[in-house]
Predicted model as a PDB file, atoms N, CA, C, CB and O in Angstrom, pLDDT in the B-factor column:
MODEL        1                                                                  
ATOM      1  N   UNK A   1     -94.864  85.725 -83.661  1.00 58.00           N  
ATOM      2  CA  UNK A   1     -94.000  86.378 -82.672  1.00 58.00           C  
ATOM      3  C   UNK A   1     -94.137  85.762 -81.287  1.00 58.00           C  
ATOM      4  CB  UNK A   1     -94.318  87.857 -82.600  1.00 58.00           C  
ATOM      5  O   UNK A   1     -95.214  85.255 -80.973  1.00 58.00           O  
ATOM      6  N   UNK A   2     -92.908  85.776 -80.273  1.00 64.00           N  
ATOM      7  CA  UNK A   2     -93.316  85.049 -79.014  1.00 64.00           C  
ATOM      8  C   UNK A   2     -94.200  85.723 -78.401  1.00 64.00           C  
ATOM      9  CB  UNK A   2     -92.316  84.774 -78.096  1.00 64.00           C  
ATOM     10  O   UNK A   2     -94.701  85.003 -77.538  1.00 64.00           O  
ATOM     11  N   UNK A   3     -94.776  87.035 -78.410  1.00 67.00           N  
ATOM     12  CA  UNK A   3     -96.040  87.485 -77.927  1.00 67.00           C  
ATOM     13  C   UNK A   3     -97.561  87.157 -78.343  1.00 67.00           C  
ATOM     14  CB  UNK A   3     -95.920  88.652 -78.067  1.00 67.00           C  
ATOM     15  O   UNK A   3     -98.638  87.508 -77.860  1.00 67.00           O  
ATOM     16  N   UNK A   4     -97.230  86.382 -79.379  1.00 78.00           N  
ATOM     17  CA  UNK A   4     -98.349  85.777 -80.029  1.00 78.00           C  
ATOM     18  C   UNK A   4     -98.374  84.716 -80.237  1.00 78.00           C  
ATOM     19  CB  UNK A   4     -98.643  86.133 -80.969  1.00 78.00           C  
ATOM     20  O   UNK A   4     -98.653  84.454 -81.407  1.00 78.00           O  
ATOM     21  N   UNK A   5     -98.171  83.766 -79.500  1.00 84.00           N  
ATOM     22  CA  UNK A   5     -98.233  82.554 -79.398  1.00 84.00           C  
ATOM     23  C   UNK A   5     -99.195  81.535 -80.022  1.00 84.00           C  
ATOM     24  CB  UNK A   5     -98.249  82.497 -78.359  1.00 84.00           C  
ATOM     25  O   UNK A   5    -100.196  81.346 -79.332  1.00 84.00           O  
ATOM     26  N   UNK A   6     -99.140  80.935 -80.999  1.00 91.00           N  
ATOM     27  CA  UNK A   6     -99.382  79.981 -81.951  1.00 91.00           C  
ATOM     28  C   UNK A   6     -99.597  78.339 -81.944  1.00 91.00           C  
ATOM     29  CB  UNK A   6     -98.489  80.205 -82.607  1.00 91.00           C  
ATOM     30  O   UNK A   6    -100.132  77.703 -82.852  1.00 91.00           O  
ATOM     31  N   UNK A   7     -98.925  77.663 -80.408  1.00 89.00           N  
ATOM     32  CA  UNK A   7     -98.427  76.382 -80.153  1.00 89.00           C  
ATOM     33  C   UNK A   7     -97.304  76.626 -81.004  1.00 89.00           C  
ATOM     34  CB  UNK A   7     -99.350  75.109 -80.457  1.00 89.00           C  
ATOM     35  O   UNK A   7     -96.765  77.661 -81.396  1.00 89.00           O  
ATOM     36  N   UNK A   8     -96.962  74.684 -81.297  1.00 90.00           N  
ATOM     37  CA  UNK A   8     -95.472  74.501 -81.183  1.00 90.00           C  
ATOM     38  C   UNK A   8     -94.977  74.379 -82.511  1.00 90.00           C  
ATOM     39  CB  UNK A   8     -95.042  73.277 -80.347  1.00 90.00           C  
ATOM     40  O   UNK A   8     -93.766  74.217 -82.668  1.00 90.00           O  
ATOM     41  N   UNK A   9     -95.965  74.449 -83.770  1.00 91.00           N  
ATOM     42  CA  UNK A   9     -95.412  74.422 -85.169  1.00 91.00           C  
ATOM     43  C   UNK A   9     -95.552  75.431 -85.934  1.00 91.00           C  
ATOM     44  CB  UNK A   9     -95.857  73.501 -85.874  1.00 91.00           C  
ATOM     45  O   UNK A   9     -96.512  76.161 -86.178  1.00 91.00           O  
ATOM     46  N   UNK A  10     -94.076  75.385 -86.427  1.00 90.00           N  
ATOM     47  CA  UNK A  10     -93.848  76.947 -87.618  1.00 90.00           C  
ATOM     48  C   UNK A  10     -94.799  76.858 -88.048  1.00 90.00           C  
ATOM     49  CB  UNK A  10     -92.751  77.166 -88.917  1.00 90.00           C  
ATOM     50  O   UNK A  10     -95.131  78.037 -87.928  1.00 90.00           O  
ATOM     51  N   UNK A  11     -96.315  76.007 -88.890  1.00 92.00           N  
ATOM     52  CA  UNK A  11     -96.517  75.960 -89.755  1.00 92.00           C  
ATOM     53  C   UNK A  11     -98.029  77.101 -89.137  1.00 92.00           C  
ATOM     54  CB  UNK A  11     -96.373  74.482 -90.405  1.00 92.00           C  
ATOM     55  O   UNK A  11     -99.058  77.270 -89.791  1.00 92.00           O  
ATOM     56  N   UNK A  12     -97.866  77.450 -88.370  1.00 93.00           N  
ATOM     57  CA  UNK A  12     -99.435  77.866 -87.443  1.00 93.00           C  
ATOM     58  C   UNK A  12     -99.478  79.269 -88.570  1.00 93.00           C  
ATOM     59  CB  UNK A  12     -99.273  78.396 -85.035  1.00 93.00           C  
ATOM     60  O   UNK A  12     -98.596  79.550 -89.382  1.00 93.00           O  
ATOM     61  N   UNK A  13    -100.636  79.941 -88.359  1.00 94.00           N  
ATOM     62  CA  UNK A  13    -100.905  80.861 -89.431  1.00 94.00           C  
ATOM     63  C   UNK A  13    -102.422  81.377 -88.630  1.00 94.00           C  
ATOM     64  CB  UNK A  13    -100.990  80.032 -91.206  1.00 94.00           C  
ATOM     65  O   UNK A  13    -103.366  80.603 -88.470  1.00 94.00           O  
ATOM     66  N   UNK A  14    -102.426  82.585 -88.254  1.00 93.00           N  
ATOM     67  CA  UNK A  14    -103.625  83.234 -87.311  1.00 93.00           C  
ATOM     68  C   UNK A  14    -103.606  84.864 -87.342  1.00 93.00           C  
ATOM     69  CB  UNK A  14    -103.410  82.732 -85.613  1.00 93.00           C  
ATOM     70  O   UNK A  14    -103.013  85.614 -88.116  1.00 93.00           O  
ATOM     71  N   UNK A  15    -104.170  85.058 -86.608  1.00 90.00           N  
ATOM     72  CA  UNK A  15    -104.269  86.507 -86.125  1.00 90.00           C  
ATOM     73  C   UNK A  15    -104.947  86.501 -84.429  1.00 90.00           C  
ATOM     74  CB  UNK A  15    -105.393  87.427 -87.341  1.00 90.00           C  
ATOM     75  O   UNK A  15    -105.853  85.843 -83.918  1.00 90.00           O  
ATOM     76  N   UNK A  16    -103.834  87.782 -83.785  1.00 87.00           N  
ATOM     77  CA  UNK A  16    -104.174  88.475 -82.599  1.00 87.00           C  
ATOM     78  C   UNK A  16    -105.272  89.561 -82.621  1.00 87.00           C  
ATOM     79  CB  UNK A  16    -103.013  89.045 -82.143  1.00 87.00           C  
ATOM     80  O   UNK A  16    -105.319  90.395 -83.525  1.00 87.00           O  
ATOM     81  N   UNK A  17    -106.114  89.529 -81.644  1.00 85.00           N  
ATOM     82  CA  UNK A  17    -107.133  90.159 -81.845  1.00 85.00           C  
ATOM     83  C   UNK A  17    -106.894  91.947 -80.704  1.00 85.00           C  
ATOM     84  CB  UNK A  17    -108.469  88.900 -81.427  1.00 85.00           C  
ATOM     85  O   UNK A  17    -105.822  92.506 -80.475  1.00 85.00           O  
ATOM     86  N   UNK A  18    -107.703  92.200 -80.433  1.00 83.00           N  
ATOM     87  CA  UNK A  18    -107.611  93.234 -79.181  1.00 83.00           C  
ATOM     88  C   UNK A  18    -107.613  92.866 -78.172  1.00 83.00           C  
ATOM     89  CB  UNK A  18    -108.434  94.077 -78.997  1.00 83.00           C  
ATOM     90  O   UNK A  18    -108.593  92.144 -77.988  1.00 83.00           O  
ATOM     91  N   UNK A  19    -106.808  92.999 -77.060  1.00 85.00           N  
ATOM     92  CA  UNK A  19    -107.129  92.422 -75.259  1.00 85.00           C  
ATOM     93  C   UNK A  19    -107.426  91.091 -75.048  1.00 85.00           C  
ATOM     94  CB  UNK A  19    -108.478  93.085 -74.500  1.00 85.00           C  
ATOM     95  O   UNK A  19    -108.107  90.522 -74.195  1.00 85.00           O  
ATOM     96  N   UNK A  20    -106.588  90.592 -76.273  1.00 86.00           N  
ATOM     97  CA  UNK A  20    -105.630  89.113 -75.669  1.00 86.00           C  
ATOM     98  C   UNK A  20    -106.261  87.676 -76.605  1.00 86.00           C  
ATOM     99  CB  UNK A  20    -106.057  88.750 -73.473  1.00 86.00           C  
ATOM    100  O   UNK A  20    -105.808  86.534 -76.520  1.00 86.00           O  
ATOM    101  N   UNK A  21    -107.839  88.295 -77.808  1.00 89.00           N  
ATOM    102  CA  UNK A  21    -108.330  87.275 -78.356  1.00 89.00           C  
ATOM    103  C   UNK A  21    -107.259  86.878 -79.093  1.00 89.00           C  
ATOM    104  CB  UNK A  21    -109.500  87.464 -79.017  1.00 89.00           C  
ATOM    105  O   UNK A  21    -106.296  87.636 -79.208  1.00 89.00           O  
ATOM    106  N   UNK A  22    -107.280  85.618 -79.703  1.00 91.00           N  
ATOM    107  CA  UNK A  22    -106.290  85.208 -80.366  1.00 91.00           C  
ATOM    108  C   UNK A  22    -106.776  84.009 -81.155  1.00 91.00           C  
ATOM    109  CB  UNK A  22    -105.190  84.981 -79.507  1.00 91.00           C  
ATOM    110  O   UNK A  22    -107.438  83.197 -80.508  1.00 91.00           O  
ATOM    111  N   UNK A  23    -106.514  83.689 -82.755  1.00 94.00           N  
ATOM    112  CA  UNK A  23    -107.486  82.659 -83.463  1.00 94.00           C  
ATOM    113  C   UNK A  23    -106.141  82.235 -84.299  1.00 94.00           C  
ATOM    114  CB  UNK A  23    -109.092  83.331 -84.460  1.00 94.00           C  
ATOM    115  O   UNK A  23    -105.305  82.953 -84.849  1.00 94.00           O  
ATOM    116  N   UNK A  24    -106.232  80.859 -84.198  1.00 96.00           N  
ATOM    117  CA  UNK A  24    -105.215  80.733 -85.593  1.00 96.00           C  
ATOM    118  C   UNK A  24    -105.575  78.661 -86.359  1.00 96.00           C  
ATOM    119  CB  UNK A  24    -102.815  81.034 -84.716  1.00 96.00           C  
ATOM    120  O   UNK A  24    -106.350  77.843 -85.864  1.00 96.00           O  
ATOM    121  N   UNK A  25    -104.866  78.510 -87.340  1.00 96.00           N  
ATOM    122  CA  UNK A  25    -105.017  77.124 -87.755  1.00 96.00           C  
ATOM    123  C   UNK A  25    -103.511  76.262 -87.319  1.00 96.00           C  
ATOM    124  CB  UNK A  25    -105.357  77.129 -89.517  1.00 96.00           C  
ATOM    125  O   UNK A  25    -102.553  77.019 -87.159  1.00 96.00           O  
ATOM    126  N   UNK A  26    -103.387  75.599 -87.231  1.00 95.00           N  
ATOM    127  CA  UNK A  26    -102.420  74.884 -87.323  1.00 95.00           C  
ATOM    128  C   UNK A  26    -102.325  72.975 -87.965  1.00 95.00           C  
ATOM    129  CB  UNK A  26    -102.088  75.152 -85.993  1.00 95.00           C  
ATOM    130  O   UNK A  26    -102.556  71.985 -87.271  1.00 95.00           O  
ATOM    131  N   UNK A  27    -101.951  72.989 -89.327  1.00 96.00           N  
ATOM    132  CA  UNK A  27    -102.378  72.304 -89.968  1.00 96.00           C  
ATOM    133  C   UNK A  27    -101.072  71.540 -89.949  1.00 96.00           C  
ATOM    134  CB  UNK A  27    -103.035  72.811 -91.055  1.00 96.00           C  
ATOM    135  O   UNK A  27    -100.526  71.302 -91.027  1.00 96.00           O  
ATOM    136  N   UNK A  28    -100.473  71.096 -88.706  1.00 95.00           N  
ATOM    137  CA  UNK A  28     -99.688  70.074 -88.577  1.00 95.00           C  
ATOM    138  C   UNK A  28    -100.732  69.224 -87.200  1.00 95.00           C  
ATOM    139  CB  UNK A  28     -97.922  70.661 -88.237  1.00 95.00           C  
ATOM    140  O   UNK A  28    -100.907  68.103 -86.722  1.00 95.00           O  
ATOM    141  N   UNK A  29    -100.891  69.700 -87.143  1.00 94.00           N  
ATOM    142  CA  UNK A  29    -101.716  69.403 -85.351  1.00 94.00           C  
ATOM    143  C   UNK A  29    -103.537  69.179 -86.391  1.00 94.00           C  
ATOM    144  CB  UNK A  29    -101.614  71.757 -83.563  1.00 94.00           C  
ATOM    145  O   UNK A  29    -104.315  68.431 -85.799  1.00 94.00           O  
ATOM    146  N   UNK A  30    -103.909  69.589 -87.325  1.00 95.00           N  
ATOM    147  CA  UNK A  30    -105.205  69.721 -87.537  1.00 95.00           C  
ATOM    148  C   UNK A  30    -106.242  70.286 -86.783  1.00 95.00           C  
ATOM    149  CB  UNK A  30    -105.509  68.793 -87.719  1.00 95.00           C  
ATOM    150  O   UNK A  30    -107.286  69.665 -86.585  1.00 95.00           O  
ATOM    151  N   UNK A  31    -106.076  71.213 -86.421  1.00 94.00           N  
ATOM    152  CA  UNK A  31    -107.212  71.755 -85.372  1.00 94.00           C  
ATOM    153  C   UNK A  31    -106.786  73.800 -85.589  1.00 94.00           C  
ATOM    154  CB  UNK A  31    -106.770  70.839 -83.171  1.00 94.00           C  
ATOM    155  O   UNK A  31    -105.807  74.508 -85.824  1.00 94.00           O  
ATOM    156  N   UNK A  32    -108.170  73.940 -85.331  1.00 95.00           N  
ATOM    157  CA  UNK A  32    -108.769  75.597 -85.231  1.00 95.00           C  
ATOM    158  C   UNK A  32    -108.768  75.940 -84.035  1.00 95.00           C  
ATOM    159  CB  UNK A  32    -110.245  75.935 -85.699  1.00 95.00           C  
ATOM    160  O   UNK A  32    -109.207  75.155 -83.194  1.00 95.00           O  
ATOM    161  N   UNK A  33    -108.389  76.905 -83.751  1.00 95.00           N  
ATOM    162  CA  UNK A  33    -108.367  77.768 -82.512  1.00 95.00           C  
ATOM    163  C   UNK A  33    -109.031  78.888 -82.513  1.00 95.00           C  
ATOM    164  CB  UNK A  33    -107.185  78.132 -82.157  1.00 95.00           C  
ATOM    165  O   UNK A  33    -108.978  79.498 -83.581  1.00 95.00           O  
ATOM    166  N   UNK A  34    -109.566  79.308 -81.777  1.00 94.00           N  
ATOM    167  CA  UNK A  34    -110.476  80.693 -81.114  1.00 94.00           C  
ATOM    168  C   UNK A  34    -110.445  81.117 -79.928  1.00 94.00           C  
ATOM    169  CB  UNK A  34    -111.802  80.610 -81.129  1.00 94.00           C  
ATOM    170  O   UNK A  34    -110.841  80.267 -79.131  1.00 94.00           O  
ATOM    171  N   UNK A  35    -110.053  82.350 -79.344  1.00 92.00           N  
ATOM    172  CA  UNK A  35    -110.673  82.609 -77.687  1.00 92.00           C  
ATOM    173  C   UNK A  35    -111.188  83.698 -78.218  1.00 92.00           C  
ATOM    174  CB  UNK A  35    -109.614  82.856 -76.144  1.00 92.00           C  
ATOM    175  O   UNK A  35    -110.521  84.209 -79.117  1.00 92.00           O  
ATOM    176  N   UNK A  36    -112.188  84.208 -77.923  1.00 90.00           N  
ATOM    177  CA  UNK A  36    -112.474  85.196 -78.011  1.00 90.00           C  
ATOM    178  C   UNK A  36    -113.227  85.632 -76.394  1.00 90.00           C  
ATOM    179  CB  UNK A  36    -113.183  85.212 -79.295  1.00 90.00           C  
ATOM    180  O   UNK A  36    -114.236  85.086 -75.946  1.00 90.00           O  
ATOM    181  N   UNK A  37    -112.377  86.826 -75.651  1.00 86.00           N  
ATOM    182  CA  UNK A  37    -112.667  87.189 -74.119  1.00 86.00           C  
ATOM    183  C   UNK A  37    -113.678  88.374 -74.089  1.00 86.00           C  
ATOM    184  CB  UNK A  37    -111.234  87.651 -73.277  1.00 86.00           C  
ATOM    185  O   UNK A  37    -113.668  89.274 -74.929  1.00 86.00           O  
ATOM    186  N   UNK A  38    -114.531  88.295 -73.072  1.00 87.00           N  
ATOM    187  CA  UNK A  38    -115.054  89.187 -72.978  1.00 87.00           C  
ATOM    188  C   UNK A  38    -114.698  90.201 -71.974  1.00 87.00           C  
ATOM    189  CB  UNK A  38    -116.010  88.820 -72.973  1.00 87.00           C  
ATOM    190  O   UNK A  38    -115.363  91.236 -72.020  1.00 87.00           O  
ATOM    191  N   UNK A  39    -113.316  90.067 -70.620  1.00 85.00           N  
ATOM    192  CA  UNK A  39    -112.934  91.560 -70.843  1.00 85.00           C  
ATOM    193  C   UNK A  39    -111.325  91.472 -70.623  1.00 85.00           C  
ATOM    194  CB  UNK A  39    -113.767  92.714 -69.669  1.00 85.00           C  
ATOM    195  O   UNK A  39    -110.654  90.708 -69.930  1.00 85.00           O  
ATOM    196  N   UNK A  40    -111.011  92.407 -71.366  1.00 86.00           N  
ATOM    197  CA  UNK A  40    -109.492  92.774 -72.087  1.00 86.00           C  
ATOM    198  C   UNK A  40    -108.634  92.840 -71.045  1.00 86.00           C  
ATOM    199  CB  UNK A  40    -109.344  94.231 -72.935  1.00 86.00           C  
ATOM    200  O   UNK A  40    -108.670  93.360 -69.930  1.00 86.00           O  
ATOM    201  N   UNK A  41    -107.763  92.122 -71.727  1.00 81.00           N  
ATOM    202  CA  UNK A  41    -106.164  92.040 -70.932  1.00 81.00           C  
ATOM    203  C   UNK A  41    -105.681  93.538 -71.787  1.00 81.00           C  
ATOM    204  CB  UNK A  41    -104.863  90.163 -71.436  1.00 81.00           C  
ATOM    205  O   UNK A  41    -105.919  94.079 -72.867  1.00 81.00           O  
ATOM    206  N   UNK A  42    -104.586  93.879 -70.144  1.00 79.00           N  
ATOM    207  CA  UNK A  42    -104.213  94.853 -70.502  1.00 79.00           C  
ATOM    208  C   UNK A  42    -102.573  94.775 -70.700  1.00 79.00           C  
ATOM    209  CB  UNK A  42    -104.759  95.748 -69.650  1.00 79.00           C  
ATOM    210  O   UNK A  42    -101.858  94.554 -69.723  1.00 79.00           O  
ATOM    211  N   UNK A  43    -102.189  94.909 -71.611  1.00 77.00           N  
ATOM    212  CA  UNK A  43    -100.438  94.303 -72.158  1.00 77.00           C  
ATOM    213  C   UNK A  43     -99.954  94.278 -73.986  1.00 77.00           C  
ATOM    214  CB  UNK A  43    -100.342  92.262 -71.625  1.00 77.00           C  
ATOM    215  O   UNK A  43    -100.514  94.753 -74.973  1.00 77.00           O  
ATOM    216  N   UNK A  44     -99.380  93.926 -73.911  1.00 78.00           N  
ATOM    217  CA  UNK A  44     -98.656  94.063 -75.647  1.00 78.00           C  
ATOM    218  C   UNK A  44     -98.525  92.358 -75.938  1.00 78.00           C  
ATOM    219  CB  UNK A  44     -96.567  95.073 -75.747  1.00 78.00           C  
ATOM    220  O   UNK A  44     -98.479  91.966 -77.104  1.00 78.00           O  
ATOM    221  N   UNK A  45     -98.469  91.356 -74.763  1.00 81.00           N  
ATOM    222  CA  UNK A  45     -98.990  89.920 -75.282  1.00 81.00           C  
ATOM    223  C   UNK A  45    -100.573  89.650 -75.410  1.00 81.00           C  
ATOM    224  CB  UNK A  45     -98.456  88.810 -74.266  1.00 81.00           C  
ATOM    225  O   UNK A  45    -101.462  90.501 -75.385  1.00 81.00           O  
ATOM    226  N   UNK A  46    -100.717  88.147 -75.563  1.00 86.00           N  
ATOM    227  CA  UNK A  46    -102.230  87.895 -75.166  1.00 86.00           C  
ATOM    228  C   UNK A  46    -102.875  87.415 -73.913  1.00 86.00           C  
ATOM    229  CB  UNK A  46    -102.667  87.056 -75.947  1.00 86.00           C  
ATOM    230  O   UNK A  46    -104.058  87.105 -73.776  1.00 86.00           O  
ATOM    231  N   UNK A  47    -101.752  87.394 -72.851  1.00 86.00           N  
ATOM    232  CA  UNK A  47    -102.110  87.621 -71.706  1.00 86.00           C  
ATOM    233  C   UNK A  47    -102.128  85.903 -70.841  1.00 86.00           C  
ATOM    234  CB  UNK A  47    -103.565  88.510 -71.886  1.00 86.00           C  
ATOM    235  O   UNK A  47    -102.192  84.960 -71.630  1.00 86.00           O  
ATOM    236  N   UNK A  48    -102.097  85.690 -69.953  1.00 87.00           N  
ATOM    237  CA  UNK A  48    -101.856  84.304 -69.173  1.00 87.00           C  
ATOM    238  C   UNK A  48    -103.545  83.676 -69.786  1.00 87.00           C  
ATOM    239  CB  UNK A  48    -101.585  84.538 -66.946  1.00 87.00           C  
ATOM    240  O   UNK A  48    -103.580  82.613 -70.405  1.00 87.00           O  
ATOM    241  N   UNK A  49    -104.782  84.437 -69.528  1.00 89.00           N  
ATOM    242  CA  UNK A  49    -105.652  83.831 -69.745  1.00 89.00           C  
ATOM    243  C   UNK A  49    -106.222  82.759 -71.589  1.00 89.00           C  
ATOM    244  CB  UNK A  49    -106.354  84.929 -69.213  1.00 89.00           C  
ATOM    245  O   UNK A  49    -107.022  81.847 -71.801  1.00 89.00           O  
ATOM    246  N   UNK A  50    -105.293  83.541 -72.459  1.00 89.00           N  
ATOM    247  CA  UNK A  50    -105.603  82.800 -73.866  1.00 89.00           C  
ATOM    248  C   UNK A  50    -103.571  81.995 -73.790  1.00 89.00           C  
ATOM    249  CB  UNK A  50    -106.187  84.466 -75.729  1.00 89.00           C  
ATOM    250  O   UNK A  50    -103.210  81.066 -74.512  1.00 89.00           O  
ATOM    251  N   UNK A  51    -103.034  82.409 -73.184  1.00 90.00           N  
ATOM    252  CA  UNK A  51    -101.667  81.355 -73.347  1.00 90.00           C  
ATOM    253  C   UNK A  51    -102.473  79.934 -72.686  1.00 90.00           C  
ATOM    254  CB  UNK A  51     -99.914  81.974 -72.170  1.00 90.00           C  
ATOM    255  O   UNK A  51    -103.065  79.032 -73.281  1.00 90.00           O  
ATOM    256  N   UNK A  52    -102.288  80.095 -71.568  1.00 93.00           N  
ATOM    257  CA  UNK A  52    -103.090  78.869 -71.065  1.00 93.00           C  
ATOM    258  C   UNK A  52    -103.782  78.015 -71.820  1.00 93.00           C  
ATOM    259  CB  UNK A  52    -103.961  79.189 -70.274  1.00 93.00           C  
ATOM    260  O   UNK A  52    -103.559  76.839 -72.107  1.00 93.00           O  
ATOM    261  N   UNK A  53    -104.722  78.802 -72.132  1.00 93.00           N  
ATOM    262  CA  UNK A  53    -105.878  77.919 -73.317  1.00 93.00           C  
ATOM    263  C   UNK A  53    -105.101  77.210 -74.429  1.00 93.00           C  
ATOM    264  CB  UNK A  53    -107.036  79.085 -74.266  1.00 93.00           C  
ATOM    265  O   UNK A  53    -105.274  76.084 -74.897  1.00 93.00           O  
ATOM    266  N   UNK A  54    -104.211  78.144 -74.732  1.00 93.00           N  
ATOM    267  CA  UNK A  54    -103.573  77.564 -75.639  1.00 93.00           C  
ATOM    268  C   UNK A  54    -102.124  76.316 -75.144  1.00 93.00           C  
ATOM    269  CB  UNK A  54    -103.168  78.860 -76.450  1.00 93.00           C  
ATOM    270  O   UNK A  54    -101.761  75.361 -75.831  1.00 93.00           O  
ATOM    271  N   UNK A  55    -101.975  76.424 -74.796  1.00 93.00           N  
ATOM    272  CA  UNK A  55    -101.169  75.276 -73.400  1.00 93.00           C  
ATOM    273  C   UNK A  55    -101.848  74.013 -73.725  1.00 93.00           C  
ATOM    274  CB  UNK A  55    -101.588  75.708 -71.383  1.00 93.00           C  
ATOM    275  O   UNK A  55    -101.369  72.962 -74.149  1.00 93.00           O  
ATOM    276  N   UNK A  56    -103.482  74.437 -73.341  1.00 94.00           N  
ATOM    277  CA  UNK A  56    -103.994  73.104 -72.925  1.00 94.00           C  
ATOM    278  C   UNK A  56    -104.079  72.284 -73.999  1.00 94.00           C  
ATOM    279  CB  UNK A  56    -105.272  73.132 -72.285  1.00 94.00           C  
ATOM    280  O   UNK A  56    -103.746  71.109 -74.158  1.00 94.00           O  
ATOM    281  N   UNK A  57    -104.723  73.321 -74.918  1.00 94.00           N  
ATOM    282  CA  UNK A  57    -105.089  72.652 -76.488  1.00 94.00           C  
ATOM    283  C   UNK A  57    -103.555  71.926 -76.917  1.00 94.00           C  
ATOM    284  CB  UNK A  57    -105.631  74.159 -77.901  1.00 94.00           C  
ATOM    285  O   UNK A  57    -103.835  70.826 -77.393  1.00 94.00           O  
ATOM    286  N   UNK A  58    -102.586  72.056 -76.924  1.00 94.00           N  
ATOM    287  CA  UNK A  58    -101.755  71.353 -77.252  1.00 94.00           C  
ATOM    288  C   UNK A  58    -101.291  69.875 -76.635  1.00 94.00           C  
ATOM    289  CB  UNK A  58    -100.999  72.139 -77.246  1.00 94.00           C  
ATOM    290  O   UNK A  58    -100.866  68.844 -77.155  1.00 94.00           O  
ATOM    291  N   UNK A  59    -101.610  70.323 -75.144  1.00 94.00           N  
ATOM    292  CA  UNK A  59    -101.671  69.175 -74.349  1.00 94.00           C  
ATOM    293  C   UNK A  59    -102.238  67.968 -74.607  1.00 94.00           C  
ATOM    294  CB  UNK A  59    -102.130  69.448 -73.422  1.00 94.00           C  
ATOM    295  O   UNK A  59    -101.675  66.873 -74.592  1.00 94.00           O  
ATOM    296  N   UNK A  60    -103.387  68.214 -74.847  1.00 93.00           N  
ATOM    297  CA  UNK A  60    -104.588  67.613 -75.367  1.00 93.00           C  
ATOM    298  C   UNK A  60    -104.136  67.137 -76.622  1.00 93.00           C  
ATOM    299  CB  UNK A  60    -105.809  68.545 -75.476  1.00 93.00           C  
ATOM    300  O   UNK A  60    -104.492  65.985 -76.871  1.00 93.00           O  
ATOM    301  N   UNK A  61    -103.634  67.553 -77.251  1.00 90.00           N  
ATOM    302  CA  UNK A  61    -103.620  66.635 -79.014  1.00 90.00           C  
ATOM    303  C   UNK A  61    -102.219  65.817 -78.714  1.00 90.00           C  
ATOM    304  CB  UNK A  61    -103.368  67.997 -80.919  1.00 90.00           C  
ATOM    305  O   UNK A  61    -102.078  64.679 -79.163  1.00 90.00           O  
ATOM    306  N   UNK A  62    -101.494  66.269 -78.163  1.00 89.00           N  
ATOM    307  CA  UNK A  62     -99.947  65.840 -78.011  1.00 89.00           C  
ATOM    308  C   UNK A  62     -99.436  65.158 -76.916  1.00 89.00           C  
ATOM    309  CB  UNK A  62     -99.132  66.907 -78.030  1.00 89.00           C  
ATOM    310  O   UNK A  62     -98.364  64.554 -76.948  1.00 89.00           O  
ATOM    311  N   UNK A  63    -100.467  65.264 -75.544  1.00 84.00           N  
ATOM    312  CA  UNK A  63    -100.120  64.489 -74.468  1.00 84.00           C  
ATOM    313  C   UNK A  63     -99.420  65.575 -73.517  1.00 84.00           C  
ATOM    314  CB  UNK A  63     -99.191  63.215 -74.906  1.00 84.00           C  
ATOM    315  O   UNK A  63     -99.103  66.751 -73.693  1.00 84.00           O  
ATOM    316  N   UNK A  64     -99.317  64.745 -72.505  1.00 60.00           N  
ATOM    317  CA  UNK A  64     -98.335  65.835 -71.427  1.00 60.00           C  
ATOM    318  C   UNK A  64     -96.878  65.606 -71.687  1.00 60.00           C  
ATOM    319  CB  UNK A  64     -98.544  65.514 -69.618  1.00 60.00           C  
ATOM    320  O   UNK A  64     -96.032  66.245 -71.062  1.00 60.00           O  
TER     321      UNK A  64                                                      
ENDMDL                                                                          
END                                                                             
């Protein structure tokens, strides 16, 4: 879902955690993901602090 943001391939497959953790695989890209925060965003996404992270990690395998 766009509140649960995955990066950029259908093929991603994860789970949202409580207050914004967020873990998933994405086996077009080859790489594991984890944030796990120690204190909770408060919202129905995962919040600017695990999007970001996840931003970067893509950056990083794919370039700017």
């Amino acid at each position: 879902p766009p509140q649960r943001p995955m990066g950029p391939n259908a093929s991603s497959f994860g789970h949202s955690g409580a207050g914004g953790a967020q873990s998933f695989a994405d086996p077009v890209a080859e790489i594991g993901y984890c944030y796990g925060c120690n204190r909770m965003h408060d919202g129905r996404d995962i919040g600017i602090r695990a999007s970001s992270l996840i931003d970067a990690t893509f950056q990083s395998v794919y370039g700017a």
